[in-house]
N, C-alpha and C positions, 0 to 999 in steps of 0.2 A: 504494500500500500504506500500511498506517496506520504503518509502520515509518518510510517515505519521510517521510509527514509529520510527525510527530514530531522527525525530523531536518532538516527543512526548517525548520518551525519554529523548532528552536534558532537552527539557521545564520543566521535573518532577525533575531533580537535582538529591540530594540526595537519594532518594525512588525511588523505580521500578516502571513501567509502570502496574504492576501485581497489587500493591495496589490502583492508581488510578481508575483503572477499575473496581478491586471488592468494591469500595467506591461506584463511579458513579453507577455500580450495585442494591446496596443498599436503594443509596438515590434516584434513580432516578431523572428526568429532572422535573425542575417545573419553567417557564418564569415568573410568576405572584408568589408574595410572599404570604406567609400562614403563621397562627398563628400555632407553633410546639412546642406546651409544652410552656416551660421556653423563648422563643424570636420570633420574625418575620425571617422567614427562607425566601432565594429564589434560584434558581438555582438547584445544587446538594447539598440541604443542610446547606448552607452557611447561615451565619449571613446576612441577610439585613440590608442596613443600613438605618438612619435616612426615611424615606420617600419616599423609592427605592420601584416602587411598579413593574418594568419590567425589567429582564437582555435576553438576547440571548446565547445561550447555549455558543459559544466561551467565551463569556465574565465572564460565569459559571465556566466551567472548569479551567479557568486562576485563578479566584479567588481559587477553589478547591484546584487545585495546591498550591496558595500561603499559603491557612490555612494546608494543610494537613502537609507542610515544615514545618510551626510553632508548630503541632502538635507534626512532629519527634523530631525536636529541642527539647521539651521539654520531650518526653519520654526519648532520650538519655541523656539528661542532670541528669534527675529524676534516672537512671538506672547507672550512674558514682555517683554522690551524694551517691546512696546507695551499688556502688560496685556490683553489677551488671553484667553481662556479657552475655549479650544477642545476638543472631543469629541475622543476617539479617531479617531472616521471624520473630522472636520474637518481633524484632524491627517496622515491619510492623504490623504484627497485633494488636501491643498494642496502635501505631501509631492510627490506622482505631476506636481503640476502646475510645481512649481519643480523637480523633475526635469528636467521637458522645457521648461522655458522661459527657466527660471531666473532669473523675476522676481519670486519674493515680494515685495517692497521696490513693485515696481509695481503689483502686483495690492492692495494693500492698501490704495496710496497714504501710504507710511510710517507705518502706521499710524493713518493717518488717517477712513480707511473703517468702518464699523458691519460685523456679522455678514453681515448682509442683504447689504449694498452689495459685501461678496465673494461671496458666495451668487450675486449675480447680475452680477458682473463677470464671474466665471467665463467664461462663454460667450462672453464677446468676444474673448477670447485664441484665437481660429479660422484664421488665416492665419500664412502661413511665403512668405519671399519675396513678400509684399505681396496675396498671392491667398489665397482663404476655399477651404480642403482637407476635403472629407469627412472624411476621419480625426482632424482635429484637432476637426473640431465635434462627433464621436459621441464624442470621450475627453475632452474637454470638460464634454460631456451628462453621461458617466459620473462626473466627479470633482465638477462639480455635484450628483446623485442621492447621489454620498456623501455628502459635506459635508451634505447637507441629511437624512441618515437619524437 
């Protein structure tokens, strides 16, 4: 409903209603936490916490929202630091990408890296557990195709 959105909208701040969705896309909905690589995930991907072992999807998405905020916060911070000047979509995808990775700093190469040379770094960041995952190379693909819109 355009009500829905409207208030979705607000709820996401900073960041578009465009990246929480291709995030939640990604990560899909999980009410019971799971071991994900490197921590205990639950929800859309989120960090669980301490001994959290059930959220409900509102209570998912809220937390989503709050990490994905913390995410931009820091991509935009990381991209002024190194002078930078990144698109809205730039800022989203890299957003979506240090989300799940949480490597700005390495994707960039401290700063070191051209537009381009993240543009096309992008796609390398494919593996978890040392193996190349279908799902990491199509959300990859897609945070790639933003960056580059």
């Amino acid at each position: 409903s355009v009500v829905g959105e409207k208030k979705e909208s607000a709820a996401v701040g900073g960041f578009d209603g465009d990246l929480l969705k291709m995030v939640m896309q990604f990560e899909g909905f999980k009410d019971q936490a799971y071991g994900d690589y490197a921590q205990m995930s639950i929800g859309y991907g989120t960090k669980a916490s301490q001994g959290e072992t059930s959220i409900t999807e509102q209570e998912a998405e809220q937390r989503l929202v709050s990490e994905l905020k913390s995410h931009e916060d820091r991509v935009v911070k990381h991209a002024e630091k190194h002078g930078y000047k990144l698109t809205k979509n730039q800022i989203s995808a890299l957003t979506s990408f240090d989300f799940n990775t949480g490597s700005i700093a390495k994707l960039t190469a401290n700063g070191t890296r051209s537009i381009s040379e993240i543009s096309n770094m992008l796609l390398a960041y494919n593996k978890a557990g040392g193996k190349v995952l279908e799902g990491l190379k199509k959300r990859r693909q897609s945070e790639a195709d933003l960056f580059n819109k």
